[in-house]
VOBALUM-649033 format. One record per atom (N, C-alpha, C): residue number from 1; residue in one letter; chain; x, y, z. Coordinates in pm, whole numbers, plus 50000, padded with zeros to 5 digits. Each point is the difference from the previous one (the first is absolute). Layout:
atom num: NUM | residu: A | chaine: A | px: X | py: Y | pz: Z
...
//
This chain:
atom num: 1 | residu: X | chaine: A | px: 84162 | py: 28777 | pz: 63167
atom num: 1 | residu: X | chaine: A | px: 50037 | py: 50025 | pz: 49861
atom num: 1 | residu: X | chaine: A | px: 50153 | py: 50008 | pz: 49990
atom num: 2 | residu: X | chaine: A | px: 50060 | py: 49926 | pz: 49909
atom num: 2 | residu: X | chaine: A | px: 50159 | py: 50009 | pz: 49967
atom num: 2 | residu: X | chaine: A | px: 50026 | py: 50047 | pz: 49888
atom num: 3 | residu: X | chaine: A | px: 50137 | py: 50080 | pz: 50058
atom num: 3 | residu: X | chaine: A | px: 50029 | py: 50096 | pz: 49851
atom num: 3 | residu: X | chaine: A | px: 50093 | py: 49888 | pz: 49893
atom num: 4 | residu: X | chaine: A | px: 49964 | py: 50092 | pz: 49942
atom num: 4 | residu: X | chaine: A | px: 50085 | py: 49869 | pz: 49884
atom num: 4 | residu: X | chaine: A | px: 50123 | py: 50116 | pz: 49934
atom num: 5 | residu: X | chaine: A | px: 50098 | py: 49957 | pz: 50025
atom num: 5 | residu: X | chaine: A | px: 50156 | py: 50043 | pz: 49957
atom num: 5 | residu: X | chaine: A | px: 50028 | py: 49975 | pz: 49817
atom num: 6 | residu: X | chaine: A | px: 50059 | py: 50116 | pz: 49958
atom num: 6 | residu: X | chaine: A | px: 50057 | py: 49967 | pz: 49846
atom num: 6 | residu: X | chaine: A | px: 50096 | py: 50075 | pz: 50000
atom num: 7 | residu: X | chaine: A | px: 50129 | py: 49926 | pz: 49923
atom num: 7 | residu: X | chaine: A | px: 50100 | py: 50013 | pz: 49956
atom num: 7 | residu: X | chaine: A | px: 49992 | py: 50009 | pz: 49844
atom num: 8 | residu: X | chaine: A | px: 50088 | py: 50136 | pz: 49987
atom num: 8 | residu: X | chaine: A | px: 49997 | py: 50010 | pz: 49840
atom num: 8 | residu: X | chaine: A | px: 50140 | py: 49993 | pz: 50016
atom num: 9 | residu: X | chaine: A | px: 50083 | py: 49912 | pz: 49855
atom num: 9 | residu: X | chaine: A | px: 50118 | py: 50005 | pz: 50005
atom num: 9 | residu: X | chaine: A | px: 50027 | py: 50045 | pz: 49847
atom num: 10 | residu: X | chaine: A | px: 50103 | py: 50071 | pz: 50020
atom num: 10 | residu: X | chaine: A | px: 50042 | py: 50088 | pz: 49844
atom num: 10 | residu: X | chaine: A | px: 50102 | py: 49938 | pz: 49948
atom num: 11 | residu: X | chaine: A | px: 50017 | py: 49965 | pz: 49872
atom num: 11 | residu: X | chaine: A | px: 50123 | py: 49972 | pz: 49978
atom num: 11 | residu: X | chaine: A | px: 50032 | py: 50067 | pz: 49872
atom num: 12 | residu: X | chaine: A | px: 50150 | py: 50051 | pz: 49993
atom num: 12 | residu: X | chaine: A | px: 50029 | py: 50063 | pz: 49923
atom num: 12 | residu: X | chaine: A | px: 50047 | py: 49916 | pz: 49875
atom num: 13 | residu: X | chaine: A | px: 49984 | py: 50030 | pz: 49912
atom num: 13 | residu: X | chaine: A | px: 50042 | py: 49902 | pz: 49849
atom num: 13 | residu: X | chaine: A | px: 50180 | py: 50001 | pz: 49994
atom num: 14 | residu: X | chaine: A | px: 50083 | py: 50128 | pz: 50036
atom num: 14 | residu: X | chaine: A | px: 50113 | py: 50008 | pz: 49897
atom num: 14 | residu: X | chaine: A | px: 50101 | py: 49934 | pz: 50135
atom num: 15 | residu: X | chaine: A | px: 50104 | py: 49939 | pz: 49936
atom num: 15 | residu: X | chaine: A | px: 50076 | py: 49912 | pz: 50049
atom num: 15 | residu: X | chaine: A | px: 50097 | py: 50057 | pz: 50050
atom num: 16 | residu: X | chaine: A | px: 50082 | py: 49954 | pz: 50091
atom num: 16 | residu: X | chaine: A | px: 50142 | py: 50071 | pz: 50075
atom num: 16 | residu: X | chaine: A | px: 50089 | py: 49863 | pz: 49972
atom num: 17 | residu: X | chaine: A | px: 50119 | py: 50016 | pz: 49909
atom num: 17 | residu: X | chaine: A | px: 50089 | py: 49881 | pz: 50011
atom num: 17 | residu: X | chaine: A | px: 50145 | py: 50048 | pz: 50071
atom num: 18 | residu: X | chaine: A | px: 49988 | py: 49929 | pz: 50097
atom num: 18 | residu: X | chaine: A | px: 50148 | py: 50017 | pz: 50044
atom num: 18 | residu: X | chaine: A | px: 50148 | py: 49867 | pz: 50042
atom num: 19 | residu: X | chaine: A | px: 50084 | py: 50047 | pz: 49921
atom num: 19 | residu: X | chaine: A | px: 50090 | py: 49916 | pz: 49969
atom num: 19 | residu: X | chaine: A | px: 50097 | py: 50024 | pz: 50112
atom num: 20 | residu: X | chaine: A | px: 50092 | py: 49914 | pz: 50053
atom num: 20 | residu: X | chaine: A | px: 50079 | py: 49974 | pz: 50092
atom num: 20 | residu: X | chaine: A | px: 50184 | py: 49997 | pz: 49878
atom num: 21 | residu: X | chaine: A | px: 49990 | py: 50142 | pz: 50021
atom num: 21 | residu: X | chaine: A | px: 50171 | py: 49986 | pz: 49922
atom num: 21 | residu: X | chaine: A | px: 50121 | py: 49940 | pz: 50084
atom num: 22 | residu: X | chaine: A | px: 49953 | py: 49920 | pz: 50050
atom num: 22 | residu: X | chaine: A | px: 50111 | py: 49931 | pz: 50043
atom num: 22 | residu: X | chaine: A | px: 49984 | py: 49849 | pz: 49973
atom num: 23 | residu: X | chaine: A | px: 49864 | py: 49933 | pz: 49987
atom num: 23 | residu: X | chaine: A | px: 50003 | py: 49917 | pz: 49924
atom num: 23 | residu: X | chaine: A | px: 50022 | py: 49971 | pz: 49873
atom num: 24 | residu: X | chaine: A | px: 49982 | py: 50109 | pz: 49932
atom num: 24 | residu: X | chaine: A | px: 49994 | py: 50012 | pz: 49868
atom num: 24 | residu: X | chaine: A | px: 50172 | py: 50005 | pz: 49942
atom num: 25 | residu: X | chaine: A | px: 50002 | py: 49895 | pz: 49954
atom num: 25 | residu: X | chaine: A | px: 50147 | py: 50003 | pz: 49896
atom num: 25 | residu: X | chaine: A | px: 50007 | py: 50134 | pz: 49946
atom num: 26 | residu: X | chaine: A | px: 50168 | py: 50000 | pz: 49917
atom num: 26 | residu: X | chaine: A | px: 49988 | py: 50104 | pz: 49938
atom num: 26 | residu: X | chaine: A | px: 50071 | py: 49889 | pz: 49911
atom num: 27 | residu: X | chaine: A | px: 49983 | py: 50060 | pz: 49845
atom num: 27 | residu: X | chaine: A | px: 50046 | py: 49988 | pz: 49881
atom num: 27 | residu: X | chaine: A | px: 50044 | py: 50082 | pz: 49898
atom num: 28 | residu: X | chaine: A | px: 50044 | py: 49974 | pz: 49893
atom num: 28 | residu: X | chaine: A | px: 50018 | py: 50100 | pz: 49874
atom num: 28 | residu: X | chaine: A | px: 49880 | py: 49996 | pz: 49931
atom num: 29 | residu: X | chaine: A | px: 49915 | py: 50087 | pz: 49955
atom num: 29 | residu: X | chaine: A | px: 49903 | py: 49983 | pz: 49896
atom num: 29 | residu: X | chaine: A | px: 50070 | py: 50060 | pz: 49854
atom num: 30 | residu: X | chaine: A | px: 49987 | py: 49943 | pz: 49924
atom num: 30 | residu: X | chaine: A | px: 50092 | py: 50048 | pz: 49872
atom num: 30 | residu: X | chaine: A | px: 49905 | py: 50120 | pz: 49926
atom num: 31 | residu: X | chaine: A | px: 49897 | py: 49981 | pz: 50028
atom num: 31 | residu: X | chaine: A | px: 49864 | py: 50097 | pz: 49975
atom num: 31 | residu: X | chaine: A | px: 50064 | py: 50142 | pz: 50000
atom num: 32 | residu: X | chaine: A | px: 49994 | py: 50021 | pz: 50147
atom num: 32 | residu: X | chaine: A | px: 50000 | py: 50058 | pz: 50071
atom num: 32 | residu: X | chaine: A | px: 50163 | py: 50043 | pz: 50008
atom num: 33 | residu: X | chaine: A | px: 50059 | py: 49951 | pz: 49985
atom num: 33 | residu: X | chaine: A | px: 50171 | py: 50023 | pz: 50017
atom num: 33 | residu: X | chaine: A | px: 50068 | py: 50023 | pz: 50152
atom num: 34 | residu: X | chaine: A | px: 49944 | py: 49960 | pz: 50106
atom num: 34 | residu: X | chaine: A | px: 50039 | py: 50008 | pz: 50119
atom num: 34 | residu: X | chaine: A | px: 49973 | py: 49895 | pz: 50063
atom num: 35 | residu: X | chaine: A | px: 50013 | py: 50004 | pz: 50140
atom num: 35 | residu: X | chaine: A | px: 49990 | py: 49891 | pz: 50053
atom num: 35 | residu: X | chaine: A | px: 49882 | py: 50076 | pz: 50134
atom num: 36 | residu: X | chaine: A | px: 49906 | py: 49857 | pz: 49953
atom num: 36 | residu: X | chaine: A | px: 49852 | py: 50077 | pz: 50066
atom num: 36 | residu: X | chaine: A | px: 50010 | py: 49825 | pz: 50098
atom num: 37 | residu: X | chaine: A | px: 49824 | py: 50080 | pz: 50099
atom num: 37 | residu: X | chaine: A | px: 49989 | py: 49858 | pz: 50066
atom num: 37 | residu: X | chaine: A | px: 49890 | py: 49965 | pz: 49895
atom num: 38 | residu: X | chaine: A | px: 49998 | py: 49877 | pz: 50064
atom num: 38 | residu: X | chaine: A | px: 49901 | py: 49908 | pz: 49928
atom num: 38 | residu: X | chaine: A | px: 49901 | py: 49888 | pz: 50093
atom num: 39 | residu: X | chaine: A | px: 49894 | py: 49969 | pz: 49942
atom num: 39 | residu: X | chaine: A | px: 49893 | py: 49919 | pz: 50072
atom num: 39 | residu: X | chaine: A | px: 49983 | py: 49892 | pz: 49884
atom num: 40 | residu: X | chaine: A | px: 49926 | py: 49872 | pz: 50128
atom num: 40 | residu: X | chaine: A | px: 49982 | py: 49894 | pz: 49890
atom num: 40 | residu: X | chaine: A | px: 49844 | py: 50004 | pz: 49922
atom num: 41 | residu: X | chaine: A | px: 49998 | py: 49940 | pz: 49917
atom num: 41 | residu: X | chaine: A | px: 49858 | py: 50017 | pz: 49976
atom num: 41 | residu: X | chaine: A | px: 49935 | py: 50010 | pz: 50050
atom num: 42 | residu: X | chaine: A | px: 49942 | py: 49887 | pz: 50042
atom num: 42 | residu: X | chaine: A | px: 49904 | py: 50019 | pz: 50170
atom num: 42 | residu: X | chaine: A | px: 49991 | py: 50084 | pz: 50045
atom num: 43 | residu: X | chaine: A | px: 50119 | py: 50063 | pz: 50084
atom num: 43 | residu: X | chaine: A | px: 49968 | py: 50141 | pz: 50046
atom num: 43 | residu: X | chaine: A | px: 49921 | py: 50115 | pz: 49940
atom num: 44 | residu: X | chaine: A | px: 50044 | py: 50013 | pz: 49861
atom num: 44 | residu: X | chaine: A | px: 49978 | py: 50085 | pz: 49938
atom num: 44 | residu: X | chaine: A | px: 49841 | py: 49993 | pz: 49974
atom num: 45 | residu: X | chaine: A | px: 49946 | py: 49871 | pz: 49958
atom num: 45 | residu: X | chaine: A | px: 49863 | py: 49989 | pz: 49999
atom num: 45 | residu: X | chaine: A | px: 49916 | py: 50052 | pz: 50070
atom num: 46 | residu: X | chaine: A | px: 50071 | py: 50000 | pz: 50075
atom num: 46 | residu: X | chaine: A | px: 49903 | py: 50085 | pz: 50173
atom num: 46 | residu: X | chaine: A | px: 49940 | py: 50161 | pz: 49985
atom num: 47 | residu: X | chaine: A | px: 50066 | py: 50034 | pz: 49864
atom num: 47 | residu: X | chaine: A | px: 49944 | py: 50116 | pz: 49990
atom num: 47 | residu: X | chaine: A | px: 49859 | py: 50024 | pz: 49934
atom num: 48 | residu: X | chaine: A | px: 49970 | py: 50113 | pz: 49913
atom num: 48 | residu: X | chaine: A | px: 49888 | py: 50043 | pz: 49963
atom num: 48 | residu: X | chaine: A | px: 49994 | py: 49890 | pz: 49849
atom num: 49 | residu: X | chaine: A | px: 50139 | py: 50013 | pz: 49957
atom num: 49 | residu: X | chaine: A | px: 49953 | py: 49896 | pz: 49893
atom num: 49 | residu: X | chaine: A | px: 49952 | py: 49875 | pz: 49954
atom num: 50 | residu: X | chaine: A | px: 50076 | py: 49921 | pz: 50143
atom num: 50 | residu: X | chaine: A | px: 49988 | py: 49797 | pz: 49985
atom num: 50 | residu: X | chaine: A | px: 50081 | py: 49958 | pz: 49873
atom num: 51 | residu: X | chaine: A | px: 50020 | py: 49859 | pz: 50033
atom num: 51 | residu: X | chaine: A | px: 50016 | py: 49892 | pz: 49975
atom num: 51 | residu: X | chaine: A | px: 50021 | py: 50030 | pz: 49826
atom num: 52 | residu: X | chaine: A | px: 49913 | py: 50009 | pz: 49951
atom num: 52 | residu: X | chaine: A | px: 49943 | py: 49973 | pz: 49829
atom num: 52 | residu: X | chaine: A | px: 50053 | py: 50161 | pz: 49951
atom num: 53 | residu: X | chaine: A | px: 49992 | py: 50059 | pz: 50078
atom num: 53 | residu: X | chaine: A | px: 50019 | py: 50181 | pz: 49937
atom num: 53 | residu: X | chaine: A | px: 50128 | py: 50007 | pz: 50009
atom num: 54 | residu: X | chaine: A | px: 50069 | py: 49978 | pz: 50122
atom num: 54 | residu: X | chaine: A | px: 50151 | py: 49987 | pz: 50000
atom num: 54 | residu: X | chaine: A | px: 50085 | py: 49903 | pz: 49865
atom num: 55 | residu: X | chaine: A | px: 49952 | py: 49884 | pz: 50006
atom num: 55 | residu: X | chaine: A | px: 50031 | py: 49953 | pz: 49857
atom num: 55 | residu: X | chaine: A | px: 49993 | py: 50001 | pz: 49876
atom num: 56 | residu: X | chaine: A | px: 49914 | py: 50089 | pz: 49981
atom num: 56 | residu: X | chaine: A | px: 49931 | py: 50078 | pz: 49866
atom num: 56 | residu: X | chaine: A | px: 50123 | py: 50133 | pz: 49990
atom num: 57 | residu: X | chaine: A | px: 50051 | py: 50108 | pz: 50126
atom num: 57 | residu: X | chaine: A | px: 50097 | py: 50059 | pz: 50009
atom num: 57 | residu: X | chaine: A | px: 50135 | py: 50015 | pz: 49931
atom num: 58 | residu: X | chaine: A | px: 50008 | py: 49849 | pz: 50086
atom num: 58 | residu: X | chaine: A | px: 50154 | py: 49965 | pz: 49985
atom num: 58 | residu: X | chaine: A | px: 50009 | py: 49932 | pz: 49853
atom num: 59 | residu: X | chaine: A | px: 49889 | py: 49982 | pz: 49918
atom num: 59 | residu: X | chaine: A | px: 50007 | py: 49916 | pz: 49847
atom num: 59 | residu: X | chaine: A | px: 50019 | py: 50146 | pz: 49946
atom num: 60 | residu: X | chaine: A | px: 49917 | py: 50080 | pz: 50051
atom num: 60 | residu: X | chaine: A | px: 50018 | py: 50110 | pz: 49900
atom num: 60 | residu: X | chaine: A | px: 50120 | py: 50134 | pz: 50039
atom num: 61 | residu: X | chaine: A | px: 50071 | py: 49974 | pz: 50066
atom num: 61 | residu: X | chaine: A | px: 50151 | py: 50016 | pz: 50058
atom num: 61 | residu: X | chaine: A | px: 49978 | py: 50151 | pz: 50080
atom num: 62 | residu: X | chaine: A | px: 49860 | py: 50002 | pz: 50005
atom num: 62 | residu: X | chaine: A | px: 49969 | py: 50069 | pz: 50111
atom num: 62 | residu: X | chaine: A | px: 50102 | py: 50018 | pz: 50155
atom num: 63 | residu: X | chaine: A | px: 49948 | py: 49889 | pz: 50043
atom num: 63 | residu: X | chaine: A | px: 50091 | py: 49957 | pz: 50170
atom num: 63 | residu: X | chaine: A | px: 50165 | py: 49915 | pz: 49937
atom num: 64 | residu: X | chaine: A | px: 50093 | py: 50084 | pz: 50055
atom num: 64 | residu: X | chaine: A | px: 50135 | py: 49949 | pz: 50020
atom num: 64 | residu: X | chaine: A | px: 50003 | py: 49852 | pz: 50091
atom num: 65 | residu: X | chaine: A | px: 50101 | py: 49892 | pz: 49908
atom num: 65 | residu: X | chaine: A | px: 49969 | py: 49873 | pz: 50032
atom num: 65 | residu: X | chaine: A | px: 50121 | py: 49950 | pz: 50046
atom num: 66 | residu: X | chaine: A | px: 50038 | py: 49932 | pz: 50099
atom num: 66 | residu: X | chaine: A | px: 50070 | py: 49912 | pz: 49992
atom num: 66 | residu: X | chaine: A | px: 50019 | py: 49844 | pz: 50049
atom num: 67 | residu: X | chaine: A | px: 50062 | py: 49890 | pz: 49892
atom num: 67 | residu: X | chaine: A | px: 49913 | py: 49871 | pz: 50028
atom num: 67 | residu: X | chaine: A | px: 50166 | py: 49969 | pz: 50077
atom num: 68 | residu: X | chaine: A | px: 49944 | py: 49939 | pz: 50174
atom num: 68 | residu: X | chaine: A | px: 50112 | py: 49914 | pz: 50021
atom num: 68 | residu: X | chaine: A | px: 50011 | py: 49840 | pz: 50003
atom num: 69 | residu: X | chaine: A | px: 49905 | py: 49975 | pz: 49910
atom num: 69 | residu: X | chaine: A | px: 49989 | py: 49848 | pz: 49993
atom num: 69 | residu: X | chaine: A | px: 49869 | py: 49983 | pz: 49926
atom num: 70 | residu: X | chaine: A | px: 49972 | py: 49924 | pz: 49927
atom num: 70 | residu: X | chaine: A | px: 49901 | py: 49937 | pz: 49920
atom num: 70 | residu: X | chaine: A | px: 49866 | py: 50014 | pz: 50118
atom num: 71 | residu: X | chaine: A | px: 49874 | py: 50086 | pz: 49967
atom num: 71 | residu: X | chaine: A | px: 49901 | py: 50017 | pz: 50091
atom num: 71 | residu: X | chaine: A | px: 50031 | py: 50129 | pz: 50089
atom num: 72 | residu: X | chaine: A | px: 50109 | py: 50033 | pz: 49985
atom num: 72 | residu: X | chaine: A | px: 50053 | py: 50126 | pz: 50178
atom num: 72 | residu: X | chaine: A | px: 50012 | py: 50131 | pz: 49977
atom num: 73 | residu: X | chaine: A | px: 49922 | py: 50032 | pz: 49952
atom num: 73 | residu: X | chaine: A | px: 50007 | py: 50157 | pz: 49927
atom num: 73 | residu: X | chaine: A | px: 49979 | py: 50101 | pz: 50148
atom num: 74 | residu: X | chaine: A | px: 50133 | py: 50125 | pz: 49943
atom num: 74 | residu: X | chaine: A | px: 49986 | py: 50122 | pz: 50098
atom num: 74 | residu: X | chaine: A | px: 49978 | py: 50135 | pz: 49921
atom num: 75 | residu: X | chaine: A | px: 49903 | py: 50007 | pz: 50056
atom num: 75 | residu: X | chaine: A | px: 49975 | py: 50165 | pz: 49931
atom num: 75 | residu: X | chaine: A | px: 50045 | py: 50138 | pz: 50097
atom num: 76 | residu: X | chaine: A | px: 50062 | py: 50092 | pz: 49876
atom num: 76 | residu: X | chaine: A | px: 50059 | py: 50127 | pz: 50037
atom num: 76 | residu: X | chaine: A | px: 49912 | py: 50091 | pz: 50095
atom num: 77 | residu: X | chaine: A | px: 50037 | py: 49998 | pz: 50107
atom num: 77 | residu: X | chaine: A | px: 49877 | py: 50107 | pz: 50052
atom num: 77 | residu: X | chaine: A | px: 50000 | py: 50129 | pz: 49931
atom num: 78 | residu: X | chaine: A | px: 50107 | py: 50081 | pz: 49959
atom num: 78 | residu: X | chaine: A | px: 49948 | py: 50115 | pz: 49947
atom num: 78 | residu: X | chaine: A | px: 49946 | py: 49983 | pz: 49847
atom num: 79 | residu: X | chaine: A | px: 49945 | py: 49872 | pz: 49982
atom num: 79 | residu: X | chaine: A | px: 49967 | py: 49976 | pz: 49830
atom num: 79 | residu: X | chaine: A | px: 49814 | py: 49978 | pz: 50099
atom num: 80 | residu: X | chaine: A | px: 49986 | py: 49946 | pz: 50117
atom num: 80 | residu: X | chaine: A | px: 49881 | py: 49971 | pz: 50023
atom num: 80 | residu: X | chaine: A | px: 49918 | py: 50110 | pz: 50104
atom num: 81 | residu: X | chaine: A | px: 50081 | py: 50075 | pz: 50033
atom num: 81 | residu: X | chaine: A | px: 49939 | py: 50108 | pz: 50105
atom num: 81 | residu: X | chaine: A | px: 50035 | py: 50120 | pz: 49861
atom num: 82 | residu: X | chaine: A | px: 50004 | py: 50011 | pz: 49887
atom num: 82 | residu: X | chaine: A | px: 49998 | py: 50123 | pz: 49877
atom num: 82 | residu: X | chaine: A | px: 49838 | py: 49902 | pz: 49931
atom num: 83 | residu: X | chaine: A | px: 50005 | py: 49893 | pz: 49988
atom num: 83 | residu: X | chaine: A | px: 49874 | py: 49929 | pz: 49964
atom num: 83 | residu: X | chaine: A | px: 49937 | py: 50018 | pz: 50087
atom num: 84 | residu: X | chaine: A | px: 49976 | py: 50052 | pz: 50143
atom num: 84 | residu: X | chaine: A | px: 49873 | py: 49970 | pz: 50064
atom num: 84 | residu: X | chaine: A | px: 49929 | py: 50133 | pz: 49993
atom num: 85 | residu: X | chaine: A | px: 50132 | py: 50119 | pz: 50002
atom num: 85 | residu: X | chaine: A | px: 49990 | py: 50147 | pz: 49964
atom num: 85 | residu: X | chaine: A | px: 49914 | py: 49990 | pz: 49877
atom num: 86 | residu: X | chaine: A | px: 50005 | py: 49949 | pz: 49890
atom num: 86 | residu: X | chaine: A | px: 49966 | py: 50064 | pz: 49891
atom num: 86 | residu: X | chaine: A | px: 49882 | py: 49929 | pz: 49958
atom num: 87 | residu: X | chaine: A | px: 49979 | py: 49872 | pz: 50040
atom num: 87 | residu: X | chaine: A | px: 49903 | py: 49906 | pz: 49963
atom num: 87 | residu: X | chaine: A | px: 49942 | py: 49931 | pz: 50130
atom num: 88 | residu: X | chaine: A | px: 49964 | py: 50026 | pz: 50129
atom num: 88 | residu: X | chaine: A | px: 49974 | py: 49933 | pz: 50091
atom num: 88 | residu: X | chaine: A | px: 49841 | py: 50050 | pz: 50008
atom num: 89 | residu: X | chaine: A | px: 49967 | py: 50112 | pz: 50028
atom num: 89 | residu: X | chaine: A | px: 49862 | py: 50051 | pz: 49972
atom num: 89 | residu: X | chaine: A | px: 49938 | py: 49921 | pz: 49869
atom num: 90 | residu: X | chaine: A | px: 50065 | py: 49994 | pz: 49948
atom num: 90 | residu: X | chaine: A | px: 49884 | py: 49969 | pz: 49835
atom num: 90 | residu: X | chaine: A | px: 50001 | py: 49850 | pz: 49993
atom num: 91 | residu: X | chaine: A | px: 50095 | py: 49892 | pz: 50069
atom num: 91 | residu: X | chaine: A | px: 50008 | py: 49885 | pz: 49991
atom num: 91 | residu: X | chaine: A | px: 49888 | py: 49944 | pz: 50106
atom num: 92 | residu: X | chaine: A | px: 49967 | py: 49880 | pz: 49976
atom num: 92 | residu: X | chaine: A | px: 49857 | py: 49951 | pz: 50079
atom num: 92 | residu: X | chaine: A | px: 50101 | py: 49956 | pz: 50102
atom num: 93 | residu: X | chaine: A | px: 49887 | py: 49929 | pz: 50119
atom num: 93 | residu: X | chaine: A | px: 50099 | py: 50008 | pz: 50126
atom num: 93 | residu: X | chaine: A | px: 49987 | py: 49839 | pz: 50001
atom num: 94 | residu: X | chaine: A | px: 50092 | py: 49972 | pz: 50053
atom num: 94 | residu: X | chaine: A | px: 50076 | py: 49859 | pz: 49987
atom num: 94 | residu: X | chaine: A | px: 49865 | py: 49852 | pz: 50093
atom num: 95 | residu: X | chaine: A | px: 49987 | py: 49910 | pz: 49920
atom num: 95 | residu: X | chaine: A | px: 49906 | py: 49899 | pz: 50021
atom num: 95 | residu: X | chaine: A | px: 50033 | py: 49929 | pz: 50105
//
């Protein structure tokens, strides 16, 4: 008779994002009035919000923007880590 082995694996739902400040530019956000770092979209997608929520954000001047070229948008991290604080729980999690 052979035993038969099971693995239960847990996974936890809430996300850990961690950014490399040394890749990350810094800029002026006029928002904001200082000079913060910043991520490109993409990056930023990676969080709890995605793609479609992040752009819904930045229309509604939510997330601090800045375009360095037609398509190249950088968002303020302290405009998107105060959005993940206040709205990351209640926002659906990214597709």
């Amino acid at each position: 008779m052979t035993l038969k082995r099971r693995t239960k694996t847990t996974v936890d739902p809430s996300r850990l994002m961690v950014i490399d400040g040394l890749k990350n530019p810094v800029r002026w956000c006029t928002a904001c009035g200082e000079t913060v770092r910043v991520v490109e979209v993409d990056e930023a997608a990676l969080t709890l919000f995605g793609l479609r929520t992040l752009h819904r954000l930045i229309e509604a001047g939510e997330l601090h923007r800045t375009e360095l070229s037609p398509g190249r948008l950088l968002i303020c991290l302290n405009s998107l880590t105060r959005n993940l604080k206040t709205n990351g729980a209640s926002t659906q999690p990214r597709r």
